[in-house]
Every structure is written in C-alpha cells, then in structure tokens.
N, C-alpha and C positions, 0 to 999 in steps of 0.2 A: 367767820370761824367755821370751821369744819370738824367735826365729831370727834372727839379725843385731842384734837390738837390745837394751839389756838393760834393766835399773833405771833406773841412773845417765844414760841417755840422756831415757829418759820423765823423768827428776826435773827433771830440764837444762830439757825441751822445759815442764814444770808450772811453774819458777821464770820463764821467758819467759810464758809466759800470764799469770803473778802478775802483772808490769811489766804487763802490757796492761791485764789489770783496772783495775790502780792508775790507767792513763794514763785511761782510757774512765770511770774515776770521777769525776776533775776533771773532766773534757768533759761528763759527764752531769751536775755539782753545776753548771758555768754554763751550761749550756743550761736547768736548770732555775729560776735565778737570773732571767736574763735573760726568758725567758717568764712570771715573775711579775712582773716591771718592765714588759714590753710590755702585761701583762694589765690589770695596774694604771691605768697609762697610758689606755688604754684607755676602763677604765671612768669613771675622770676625766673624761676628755674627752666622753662620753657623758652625765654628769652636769651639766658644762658647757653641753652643747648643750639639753639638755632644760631648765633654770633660762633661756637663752638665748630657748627658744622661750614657756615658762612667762611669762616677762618681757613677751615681744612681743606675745603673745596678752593679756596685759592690758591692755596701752596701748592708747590710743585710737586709734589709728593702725594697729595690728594689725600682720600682717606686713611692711609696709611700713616699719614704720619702724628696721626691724632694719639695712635697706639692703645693703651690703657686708660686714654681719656672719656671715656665713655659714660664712666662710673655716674654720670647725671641722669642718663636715662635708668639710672636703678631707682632714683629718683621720684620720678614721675607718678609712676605708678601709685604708689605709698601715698602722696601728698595728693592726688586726684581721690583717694580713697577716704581720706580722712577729713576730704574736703567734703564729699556727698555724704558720708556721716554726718558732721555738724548740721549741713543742710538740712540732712532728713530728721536731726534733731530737733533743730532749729522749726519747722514745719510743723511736728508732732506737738511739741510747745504751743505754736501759736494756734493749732485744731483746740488744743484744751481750753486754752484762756477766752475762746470764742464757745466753746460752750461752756465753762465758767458763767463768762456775761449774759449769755442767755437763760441760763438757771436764777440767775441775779436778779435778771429784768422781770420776770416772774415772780419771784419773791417780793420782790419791791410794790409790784402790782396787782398782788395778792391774790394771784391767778394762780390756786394750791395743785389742782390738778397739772396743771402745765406745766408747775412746778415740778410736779412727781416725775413727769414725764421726763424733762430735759436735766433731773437729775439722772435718772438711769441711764442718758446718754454719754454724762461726764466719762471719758473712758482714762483716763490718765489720773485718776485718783487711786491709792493701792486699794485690793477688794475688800478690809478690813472694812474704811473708811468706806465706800462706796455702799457696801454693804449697811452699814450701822444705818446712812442717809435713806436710804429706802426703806428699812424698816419702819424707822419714826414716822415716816411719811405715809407707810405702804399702811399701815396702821390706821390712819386719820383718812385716809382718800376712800381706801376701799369697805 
C-alpha cells in the first residue's frame, strides 16, 4: 500500500478500466466491421469499373461509347476514404485497449507507480476521466 491510497482503491480504479476495455472492444469489433464493408465495397466497385472499361475497350466504338457511364469512378474515391477512416479508427481502438491492458497488468501486480505511469498514457479516455485517474493516483504515488 502506498500513502493515501490502498488496494481496494487501485482494485476500484482496475474494475473502471475493465468497463472501458470492454466499452473500447465493441468500438474496436465495429470499426473493424465496418472497414471490411468499406473495403469490400471498394473492391467491388473497382471490379466494376475495370469489366466497365474491359467492356468499352472491346466495342467498336471504344471509349466513347461508354458515354455517361463513368459515374463509378465518382465512386471510388468516397469509398477508399471511408475505408482509411474505419481503418484509422479501427487502429486508434486497438492503440487504447493495449494500453488499457497495460495499465491493467500493473494494477493487477500491484506495481502503483507503473501504474501511475501507464495511466497517464491511456490517451483515448475523454480528459474528464483521464483526469479524475491521475489525480487519485497522482495523490498516493507522489
């Protein structure tokens, strides 16, 4: 135990982290959902356009006769965008839940300074929360 703060306080502050995991795990399981759909999409649409062009370039008429068929390639772009979105969402998630579980494993092993430590790295917690955890801790460490 450490001055001001004891067990039951770090067990307290480890059962909150657990909820967040758990919260940051569903966010991470659809954001990784979701950028397989985008990605998907994606690729489809890019299949599309390539049989589209494959098509055009046989006919006698060559590009021309594709006309106002184009409208895929507006496509593209949108659905590549919303795909590295997800992704970089997807990513951001999974940085949190890794330190999550490192804050966790220190709790657990009652190692408070390291604790303190790899709390104030958690960065995906809002600053309210973030905030309130280092205080309690910032309190008892130093």
């Amino acid at each position: 135990m450490i001055s001001g703060i004891d067990d039951d306080d770090i067990q307290t502050l480890a059962e909150i982290l657990e909820h967040e995991q758990a919260m940051h795990r569903r966010k991470c399981s659809i954001c990784f959902a979701m950028f397989l759909f985008a990605f998907c999409s994606l690729v489809v649409a890019l299949v599309l356009v390539a049989i589209q062009l494959a098509t055009a370039m046989s006919a006698p008429a060559g590009l021309e006769s594709l006309g106002g068929g184009f409208a895929l390639f507006q496509v593209l772009a949108p659905l590549a965008a919303v795909a590295l979105s997800f992704f970089g969402a997807w990513w951001a998630a999974q940085n949190c839940l890794h330190a999550i579980e490192r804050t966790l494993c220190a709790a657990r092993n009652q190692r408070f300074k390291l604790f303190h430590t790899f709390l104030g790295q958690i960065k995906c917690a809002d600053k309210e929360k973030q905030r309130a955890w280092l205080e309690i801790v910032k309190s008892a460490v130093m």
